[in-house]
N, C-alpha and C positions, 0 to 999 in steps of 0.2 A: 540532924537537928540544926535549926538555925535560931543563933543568936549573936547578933549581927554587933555590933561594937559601932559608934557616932557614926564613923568615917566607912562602914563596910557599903557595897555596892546593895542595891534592891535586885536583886537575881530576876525578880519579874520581868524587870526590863532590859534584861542583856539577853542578844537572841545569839552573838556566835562568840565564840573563846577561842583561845589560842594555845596552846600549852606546850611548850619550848625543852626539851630532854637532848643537849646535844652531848652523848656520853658513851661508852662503851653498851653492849648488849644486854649485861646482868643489870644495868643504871636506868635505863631504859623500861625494862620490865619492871623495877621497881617502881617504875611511876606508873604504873597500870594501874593502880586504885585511885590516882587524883581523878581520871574518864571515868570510871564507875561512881565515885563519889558525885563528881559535878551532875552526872546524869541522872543518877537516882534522887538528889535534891531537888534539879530542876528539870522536869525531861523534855521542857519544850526547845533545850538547849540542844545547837549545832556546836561540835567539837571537836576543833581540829588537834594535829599535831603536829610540829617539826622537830625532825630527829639526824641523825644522819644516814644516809642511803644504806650503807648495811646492816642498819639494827634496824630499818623500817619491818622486818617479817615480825621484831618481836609486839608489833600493835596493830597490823593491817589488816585481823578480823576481828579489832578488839569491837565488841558490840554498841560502844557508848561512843564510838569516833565515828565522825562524820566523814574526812578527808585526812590521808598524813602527807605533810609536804617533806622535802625532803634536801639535805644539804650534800652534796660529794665533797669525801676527806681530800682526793684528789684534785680539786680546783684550785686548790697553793697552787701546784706543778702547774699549772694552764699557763699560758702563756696572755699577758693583762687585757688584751682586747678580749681575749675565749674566758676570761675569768670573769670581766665584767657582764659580756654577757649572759652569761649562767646565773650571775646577782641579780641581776636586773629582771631576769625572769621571773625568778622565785620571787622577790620584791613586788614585781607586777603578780603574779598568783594570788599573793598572802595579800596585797591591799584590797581586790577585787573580792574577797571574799569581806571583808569593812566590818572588823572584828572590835566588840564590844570590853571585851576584857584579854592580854595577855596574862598568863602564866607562865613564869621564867624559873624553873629550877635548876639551874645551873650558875655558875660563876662566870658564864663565857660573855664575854664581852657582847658579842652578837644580839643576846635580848634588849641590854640599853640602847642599840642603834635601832631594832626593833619598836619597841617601847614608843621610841620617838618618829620614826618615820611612819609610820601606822595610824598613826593618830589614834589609839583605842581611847576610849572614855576613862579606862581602869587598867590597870600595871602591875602585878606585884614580883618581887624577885628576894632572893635574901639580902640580909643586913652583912654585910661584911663592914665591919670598922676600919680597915686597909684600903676601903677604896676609895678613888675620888670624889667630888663633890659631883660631878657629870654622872658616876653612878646612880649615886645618892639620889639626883634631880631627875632624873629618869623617867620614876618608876611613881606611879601614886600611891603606894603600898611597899613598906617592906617587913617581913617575917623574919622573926630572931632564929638563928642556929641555935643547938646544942650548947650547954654548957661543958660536957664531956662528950667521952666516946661510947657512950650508954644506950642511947637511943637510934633505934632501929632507922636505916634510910628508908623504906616504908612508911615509915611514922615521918620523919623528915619531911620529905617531899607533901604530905596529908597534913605539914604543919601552914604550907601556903594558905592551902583553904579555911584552918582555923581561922588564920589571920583576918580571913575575908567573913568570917564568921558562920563557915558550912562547918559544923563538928560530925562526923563518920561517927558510927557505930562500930561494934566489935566488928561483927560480921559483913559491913561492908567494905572494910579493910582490905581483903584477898588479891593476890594478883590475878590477873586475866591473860591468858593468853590461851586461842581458837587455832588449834595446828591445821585447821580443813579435813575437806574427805580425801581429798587426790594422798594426802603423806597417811593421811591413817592406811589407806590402803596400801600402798607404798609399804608400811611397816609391817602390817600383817601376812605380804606375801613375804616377803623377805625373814620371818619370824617361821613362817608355816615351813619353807626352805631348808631352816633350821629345823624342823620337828619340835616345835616351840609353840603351843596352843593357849591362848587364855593369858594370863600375867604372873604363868609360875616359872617367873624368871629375875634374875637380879641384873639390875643396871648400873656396868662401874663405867664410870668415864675420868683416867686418872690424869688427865693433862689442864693445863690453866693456859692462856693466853702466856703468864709470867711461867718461867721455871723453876724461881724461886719462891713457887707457890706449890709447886707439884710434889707430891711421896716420891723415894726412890722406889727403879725399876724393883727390886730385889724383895722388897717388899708387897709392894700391889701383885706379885707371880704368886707369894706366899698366900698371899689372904684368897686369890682365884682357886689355887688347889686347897687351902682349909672348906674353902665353898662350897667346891664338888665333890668333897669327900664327906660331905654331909649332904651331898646330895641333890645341891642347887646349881642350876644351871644359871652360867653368867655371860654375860651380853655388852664387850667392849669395843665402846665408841671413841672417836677420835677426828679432829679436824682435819680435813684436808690437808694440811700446812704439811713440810717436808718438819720441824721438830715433834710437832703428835706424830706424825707419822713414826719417827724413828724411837720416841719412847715406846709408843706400842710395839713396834718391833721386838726392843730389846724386852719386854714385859713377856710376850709371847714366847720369845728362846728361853724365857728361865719356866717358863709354865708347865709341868706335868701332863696338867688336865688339858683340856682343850673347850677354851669359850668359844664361843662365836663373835669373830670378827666383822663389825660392821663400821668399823675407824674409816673415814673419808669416803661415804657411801651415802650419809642423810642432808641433806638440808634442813635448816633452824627447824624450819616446821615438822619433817621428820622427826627429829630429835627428838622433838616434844610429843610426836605423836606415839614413840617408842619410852620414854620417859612415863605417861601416862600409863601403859600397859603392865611397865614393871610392878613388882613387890615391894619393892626398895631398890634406893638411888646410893651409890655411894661415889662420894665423888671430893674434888677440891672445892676452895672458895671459888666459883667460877660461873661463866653463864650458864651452862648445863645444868650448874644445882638448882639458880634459882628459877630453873625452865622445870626441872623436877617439883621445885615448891609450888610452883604457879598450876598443875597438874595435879594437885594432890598428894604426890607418890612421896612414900615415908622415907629422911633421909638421913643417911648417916653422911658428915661434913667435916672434913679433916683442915684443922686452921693450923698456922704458922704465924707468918708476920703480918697479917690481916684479921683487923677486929670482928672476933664474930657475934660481938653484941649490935654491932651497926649492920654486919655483913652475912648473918647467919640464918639459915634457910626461914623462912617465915611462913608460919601460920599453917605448920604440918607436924605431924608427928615426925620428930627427931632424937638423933645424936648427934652432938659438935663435938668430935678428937682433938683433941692440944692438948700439948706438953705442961705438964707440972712442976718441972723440974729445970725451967725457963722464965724464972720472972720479968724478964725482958722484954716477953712478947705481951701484946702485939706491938712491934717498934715501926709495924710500916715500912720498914728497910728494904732495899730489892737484895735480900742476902744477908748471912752475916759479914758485915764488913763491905757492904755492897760487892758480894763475892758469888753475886747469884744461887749461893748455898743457903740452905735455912737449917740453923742444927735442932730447931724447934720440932720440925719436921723429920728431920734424918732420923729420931730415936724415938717418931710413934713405931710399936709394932704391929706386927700382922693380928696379932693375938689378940690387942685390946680394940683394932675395930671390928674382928670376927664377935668379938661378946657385943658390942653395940648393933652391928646387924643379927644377931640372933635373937637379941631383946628388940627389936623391932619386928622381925618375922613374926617370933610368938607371938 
């Protein structure tokens, strides 16, 4: 729906957008309804996006994006003549497409120089009251944050376009993310290998980018054999990285049953194309979950020191696990005591998300 406020743009006449996500992969995915939104309001709209090069897989079949341009984390380390070039290209890219409206959902500096060397007609970014007047003057538009930690980044990011005066419906909320044919296919052999047909299988994936986000080993072994011994098969995945690697490890030596290991085997797109197939996801605050939400698959979501009213799977059938017994959380801490430990986390047990995946199976 559109109701446009004095100062909002005429969508008629803006023919390409730009929408700026420079964040981790779950951050990323979460702005996958601002594309859905903008294109279902207007769809004669072209829709780019700039992200950073490795979360580019979580939007480059999204349906409502035109082009994703893309920034390397690695061009600090370049050496200033290799770093300027690399800017100057992407600067040369992003101007030659002569973009009608930026979208800046991020704090990163980069949209204000954006903003301005672009020359778009229309800007908008959020309101941070910390920042300078150079921010401030940027941008021809800026969106209020949260007054707490209540509302969904989903809704966040969908608060840009309020601004701009596009209101989303319920249902055009959803995230999007298109795994392809090549990784569905990819998952199904790899599932069939297993003796694993159809999606009568559960998907844990118990590692986070942070460790002070993850369950201990001792327990995610526990909930794999409560699983099997009810007769579900389970299906654990894990990043490439030498730390997933080695939790799963040790997750595996305390296991009874025996999952199927496919830890440092998928790519994003896999993930998701194996994510879609399960029964249920259970997993941490983490990109995986919200790779499971953006698929459908129902999930159970163990939090710590990460808010799960901002951060918690969206717009699927769930459970969110956290401690009761912790009024402290979510403190956002990497740890208690920045000790990379979460005691939020140490004393969920096996038992209390076996009952939240069994009320979702049912």
């Amino acid at each position: 729906m559109y109701r446009g406020l004095p100062d909002s743009p005429d969508f008629s006449k803006i023919r390409r957008v730009l929408v700026v996500k420079l964040r981790h992969h779950g951050d990323v995915l979460l702005a996958s309804p601002v594309f859905s939104v903008l294109k279902k309001h207007a769809p004669h709209l072209e829709i780019d996006a700039l992200v950073y090069s490795d979360t580019r897989e979580m939007l480059v079949r999204h349906p409502a994006i035109s082009k994703v341009h893309t920034v390397g984390r690695d061009w600090r380390s370049l050496s200033a003549p290799a770093r300027l070039g690399r800017e100057w290209g992407l600067l040369s890219s992003l101007r030659s497409r002569e973009f009608d409206l930026l979208v800046h959902l991020t704090e990163h500096p980069r949209g204000a120089w954006l903003a301005r060397l672009l020359g778009c007609r229309f800007s908008i970014a959020p309101r941070y009251q910390s920042r300078s007047r150079f921010w401030k003057k940027s941008f021809s538009h800026l969106f209020s944050l949260p007054l707490n930690a209540n509302r969904h980044m989903a809704e966040w990011n969908l608060d840009a376009l309020r601004r701009l005066g596009l209101h989303p419906a319920p249902d055009e909320r959803r995230l999007t993310l298109v795994p392809g044919e090549e990784a569905d296919t990819q998952v199904a052999g790899l599932l069939a290998d297993a003796g694993i047909s159809g999606t009568d299988f559960v998907h844990l994936h118990p590692a986070s980018r942070w460790s002070f986000k993850c369950w201990p080993a001792r327990q995610t072994a526990q909930l794999i054999d409560l699983l099997g011994q009810r007769g579900e098969r389970v299906v654990i995945t894990g990043a490439p990285s030498s730390e997933e690697r080695e939790l799963v490890d040790e997750i595996l030596s305390l296991c009874t049953t025996f999952p199927v290991d496919l830890s440092g085997k998928l790519s994003l797109s896999a993930l998701a194309a194996l994510a879609a197939r399960a029964k249920l996801f259970v997993g941490m605050d983490s990109a995986p979950m919200h790779i499971a939400a953006a698929m459908g698959t129902p999930i159970v979501a163990l939090f710590g020191p990460s808010g799960d009213k901002e951060w918690g799977p969206w717009m699927v059938p769930h459970r969110v696990i956290a401690s009761r017994e912790h009024p402290c959380r979510p403190c956002g801490r990497d740890g208690c005591g920045g000790g990379k430990v979460s005691d939020c986390l140490e004393t969920l047990t096996s038992l209390e998300v076996l009952a939240a995946a069994e009320s979702l199976i049912a």
